[in-house]
Every structure is written in C-alpha cells, then in structure tokens.
C-alpha positions in Angstrom: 23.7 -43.8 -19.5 24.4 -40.5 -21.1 22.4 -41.2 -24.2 19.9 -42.1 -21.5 20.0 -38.8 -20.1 20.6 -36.8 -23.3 17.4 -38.1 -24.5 15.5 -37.5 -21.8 17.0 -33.8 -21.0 14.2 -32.1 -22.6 11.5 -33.6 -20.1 13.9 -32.8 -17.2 14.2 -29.2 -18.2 10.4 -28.9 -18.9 10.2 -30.3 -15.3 12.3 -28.1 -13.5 11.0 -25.1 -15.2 7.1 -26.2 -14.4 8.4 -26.4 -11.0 10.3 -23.0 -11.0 7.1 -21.7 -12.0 4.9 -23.4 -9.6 6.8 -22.0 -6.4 7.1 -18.8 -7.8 3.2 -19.0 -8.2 2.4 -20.1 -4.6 2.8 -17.2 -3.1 0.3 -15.6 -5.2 -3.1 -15.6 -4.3 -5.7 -16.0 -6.9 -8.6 -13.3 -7.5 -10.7 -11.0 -9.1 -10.0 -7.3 -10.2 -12.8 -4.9 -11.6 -11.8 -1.1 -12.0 -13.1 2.6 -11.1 -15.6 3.3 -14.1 -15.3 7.3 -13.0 -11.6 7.4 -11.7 -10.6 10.1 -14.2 -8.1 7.0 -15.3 -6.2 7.5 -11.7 -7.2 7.2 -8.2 -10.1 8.5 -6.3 -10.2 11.3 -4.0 -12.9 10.0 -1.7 -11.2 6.7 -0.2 -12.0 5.5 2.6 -8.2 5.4 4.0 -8.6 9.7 4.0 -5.7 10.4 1.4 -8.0 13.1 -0.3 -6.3 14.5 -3.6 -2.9 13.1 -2.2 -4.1 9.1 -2.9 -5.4 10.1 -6.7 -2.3 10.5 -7.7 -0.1 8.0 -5.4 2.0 6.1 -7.0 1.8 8.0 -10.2 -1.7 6.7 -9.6 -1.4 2.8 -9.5 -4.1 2.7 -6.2 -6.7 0.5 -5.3 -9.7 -0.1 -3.3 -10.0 -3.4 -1.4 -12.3 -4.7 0.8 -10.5 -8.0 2.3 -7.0 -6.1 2.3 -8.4 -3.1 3.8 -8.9 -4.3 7.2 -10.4 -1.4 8.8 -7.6 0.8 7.6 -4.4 -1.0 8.7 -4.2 -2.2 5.0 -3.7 1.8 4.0 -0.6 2.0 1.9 -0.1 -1.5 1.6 1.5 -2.7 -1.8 0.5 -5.3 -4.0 1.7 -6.3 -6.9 -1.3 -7.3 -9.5 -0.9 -9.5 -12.7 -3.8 -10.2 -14.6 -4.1 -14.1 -16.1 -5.2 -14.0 -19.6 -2.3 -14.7 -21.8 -3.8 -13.0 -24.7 -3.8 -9.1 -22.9 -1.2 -9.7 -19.7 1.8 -8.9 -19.1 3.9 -11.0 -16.7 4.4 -8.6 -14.6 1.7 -6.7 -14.2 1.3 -3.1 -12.1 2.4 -2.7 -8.3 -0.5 -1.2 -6.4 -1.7 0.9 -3.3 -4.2 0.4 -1.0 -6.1 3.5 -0.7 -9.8 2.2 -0.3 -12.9 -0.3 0.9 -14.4 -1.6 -1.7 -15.7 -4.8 -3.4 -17.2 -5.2 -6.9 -18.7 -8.5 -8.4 -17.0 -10.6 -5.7 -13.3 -8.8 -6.9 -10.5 -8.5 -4.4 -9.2 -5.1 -5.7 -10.9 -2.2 -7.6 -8.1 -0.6 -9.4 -7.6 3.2 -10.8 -8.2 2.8 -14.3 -4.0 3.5 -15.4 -3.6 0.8 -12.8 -6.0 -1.7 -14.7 -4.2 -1.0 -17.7 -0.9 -1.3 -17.0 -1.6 -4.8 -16.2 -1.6 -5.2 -20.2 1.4 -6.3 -22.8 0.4 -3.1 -24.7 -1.8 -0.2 -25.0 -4.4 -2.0 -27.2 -4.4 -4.9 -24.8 -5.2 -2.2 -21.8 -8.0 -1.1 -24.1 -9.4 -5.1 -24.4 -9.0 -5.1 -20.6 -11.3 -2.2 -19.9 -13.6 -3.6 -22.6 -14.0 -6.6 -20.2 -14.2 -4.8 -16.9 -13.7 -7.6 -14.5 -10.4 -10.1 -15.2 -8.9 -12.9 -13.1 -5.9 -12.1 -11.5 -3.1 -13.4 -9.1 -1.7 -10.6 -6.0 0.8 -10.9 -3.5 2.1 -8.4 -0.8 5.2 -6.4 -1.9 7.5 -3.6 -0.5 6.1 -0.2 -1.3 9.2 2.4 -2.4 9.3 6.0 -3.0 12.9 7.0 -4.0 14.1 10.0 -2.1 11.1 10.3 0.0 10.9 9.9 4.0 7.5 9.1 5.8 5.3 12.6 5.8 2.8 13.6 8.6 -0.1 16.0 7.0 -2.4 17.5 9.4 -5.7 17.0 8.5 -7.8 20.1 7.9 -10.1 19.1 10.7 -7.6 19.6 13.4 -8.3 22.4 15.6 -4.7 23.6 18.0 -3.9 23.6 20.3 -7.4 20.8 21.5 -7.5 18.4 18.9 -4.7 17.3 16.2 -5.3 14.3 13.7 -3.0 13.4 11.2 -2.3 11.3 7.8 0.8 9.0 7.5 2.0 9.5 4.1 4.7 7.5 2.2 4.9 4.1 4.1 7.5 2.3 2.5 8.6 -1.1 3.0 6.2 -4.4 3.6 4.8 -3.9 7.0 1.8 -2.4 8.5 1.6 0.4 11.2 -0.5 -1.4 13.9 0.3 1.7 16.6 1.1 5.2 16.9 3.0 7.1 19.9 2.8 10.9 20.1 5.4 12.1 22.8 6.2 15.5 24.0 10.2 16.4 23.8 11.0 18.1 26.4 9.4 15.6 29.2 9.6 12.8 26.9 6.0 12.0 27.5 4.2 9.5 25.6 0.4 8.5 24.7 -1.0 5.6 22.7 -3.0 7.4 19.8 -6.1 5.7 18.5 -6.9 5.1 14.5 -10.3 7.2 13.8 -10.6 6.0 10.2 -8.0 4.8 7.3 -4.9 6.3 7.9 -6.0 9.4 10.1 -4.9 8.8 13.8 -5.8 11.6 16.5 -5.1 12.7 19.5 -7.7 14.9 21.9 -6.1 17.4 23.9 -2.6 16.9 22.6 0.4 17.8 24.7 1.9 21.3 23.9 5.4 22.1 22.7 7.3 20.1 19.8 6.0 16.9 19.2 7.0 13.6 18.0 5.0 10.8 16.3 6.2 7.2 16.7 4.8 4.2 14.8 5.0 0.5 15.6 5.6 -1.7 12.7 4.7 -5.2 12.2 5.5 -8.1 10.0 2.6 -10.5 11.2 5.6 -12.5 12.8 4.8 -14.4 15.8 8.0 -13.3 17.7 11.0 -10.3 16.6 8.0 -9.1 14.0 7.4 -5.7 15.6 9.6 -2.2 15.4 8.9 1.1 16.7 10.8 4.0 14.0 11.1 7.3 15.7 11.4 9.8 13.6 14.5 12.1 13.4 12.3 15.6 12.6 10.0 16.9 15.5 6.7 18.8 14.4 6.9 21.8 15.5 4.9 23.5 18.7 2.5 25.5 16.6 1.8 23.2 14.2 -1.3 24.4 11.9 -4.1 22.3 9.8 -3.1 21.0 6.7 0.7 21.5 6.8 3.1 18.5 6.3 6.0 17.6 8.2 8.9 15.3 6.9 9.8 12.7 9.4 13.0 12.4 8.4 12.9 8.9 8.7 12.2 5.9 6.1 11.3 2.2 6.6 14.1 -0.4 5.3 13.2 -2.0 2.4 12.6 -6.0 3.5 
C-alpha cells in the first residue's frame, strides 16, 4: 500500500495543485483589456465618473475605464485586480485597478491607463510587447481598494454655487462595496435629505440646508440581507463651504 501510494504521489500532488488553481481561478472572470492610446501613460482627466486631474493620477495612476463595470456611475472607484493571460509577457499578479470611466474598445471589458497596461507585465520589456499588441486576454475580479493613511474626501465641485446649489465628489472609497446612497443632514436640527447621483461620482443637492453639514453614505455588498451600512462621518463641512475646497471625512471604510 505505501509503495502504492509513493508511486502514485506525483499524480496526487499534480491533482491537488490543478485543483488549487482551479478554485482560485473561478472567481475570476475572463475578458478583454485594450488601453488609452493618449493617456500620457496614466489616467485621463475627462472620465466619465468627474474625477478631473484627481482620477489621472489615482492610484499612482493604475485607472480604468469600463463600460459593463461602470454601471451608470455606482462602479466609480471600484477595484479590480487585472492579470493578463499570456504566459510569455504576464505576471501572475498583475495590476489592481480603478474604475474611473465608461468605455468599451473592441468588445474589451476595461480600457486601462497605459502604466496600468504595463504593469500587468513580468518586466519592462514585456510591458513594451504588451503595448505592441494593444488588446490582450485577461482574467478580473472585484477587490478591496486601500489608500494607507487616507480617510474618504468630499471635493466641491467647481460648479457649485453657495449658498443654492452644492455638488460634490467622493474621493478615496476604500474597501469592496459600492455607495448606492447619499444623506446630507444639517447638525444642528439633525435634518436629513436623500441626495440624488447627477453623473459618476458627483452627487448634488439644490437648495442645500444652511449651517455645518454632514454627508452620509450607504454602502452595499450586493448581499441579499445584513449587506447595507450607512458610515457617518466624524468631520462636518463647514457652513460656508466654497467651490472646489475638500473636506476630510474623517472616516474610512473597513477593509472586508
């Protein structure tokens, strides 16, 4: 029996790890990535999610447009990690990514920055023979976004107008869930009303209550039941706030 087994221990192992490997893989989903021919190497600063100069250079600018993953903005500042397939050029790894735009090229689920397209490689000449063929095979998953040291930032959007209109950006949305609502609520009444998404990340609110404010958002895992959190932030924005200032939150999402 053990010469039985010691003989056949090689196919077992083989096994195990083709089975390892197959789990691993199944919670990949299999695609297409092209990349931004005129991204400067990094982001853009026309998305469609309204990030502006700020999602260029997002994670160290690993972004991404997407048109599937977008879905009509709740997919802003979602994470993704990215491996291409070909063993010849790819790393195992490959680059973690942010959703900061619509887009679809040559039936491709993600048009990356061109540093993120690259850093999908084993080495800098491999990122070279990536770009050379502008549209790889690749396998993506949902991941949890992290920005060491850094708490969820409101910026006012320049096209905010005090004290009759305010719209805002949500910057630095860490963790694996998607903002599905927004609260803004007046502190000293503790007043509340249900903000609508305009575009992309930018949520606004006509004729906005006066005196400090705070902005609430409603996370969700996709869960059936228990998948839904409101975070209330810690900091207040202030009762003259002024287009295109930020304001720290002073709150972060938990890392899932």
């Amino acid at each position: 029996m053990a010469q039985l087994l010691r003989r056949h221990l090689p196919v077992i192992l083989s096994l195990i790890l083709f089975l390892s490997k197959a789990v691993a893989d199944a919670n990949f989903t299999v695609s297409r990535a092209a990349y931004y021919p005129n991204s400067d190497t990094k982001g853009t600063e026309n998305g469609a999610c309204e990030y502006g100069a700020f999602g260029a250079t997002l994670n160290n600018g690993d972004v991404s447009a997407s048109a599937s993953l977008y879905r009509d903005g709740v997919g802003c500042g979602a994470c993704y990690q990215v491996r291409c397939t070909n063993p010849y050029y790819c790393s195992p790894n490959g680059v973690t990514i942010v959703i900061t735009d619509s887009g679809a090229s040559d039936g491709t689920d993600f048009i990356l920055s061109q540093h993120a397209f690259t850093r999908m490689a084993q080495s800098t000449d491999a990122g070279t023979a990536l770009l050379t063929l502008g549209v790889v095979g690749i396998e993506y998953r949902r991941v949890s976004c992290t920005y060491p040291n850094k708490n969820i930032v409101f910026k006012i959007t320049e096209s905010s107008n005090f004290p009759n209109y305010l719209e805002f950006e949500i910057w630095y949305q860490q963790g694996n869930q998607d903002i599905i609502a927004v609260q803004l609520c007046e502190t000293v009444n503790l007043t509340c009303q249900l903000l609508s998404r305009t575009h992309g990340a930018v949520w606004a609110a006509v004729s906005p209550p006066s005196g400090p404010l705070s902005i609430r958002m409603l996370f969700s895992s996709g869960a059936p039941r228990g998948g839904e959190t409101w975070l209330v932030p810690t900091n207040i924005v202030p009762q003259n706030w002024t287009a295109g200032a930020t304001y720290n939150s002073g709150v972060q999402v938990q890392l899932q």
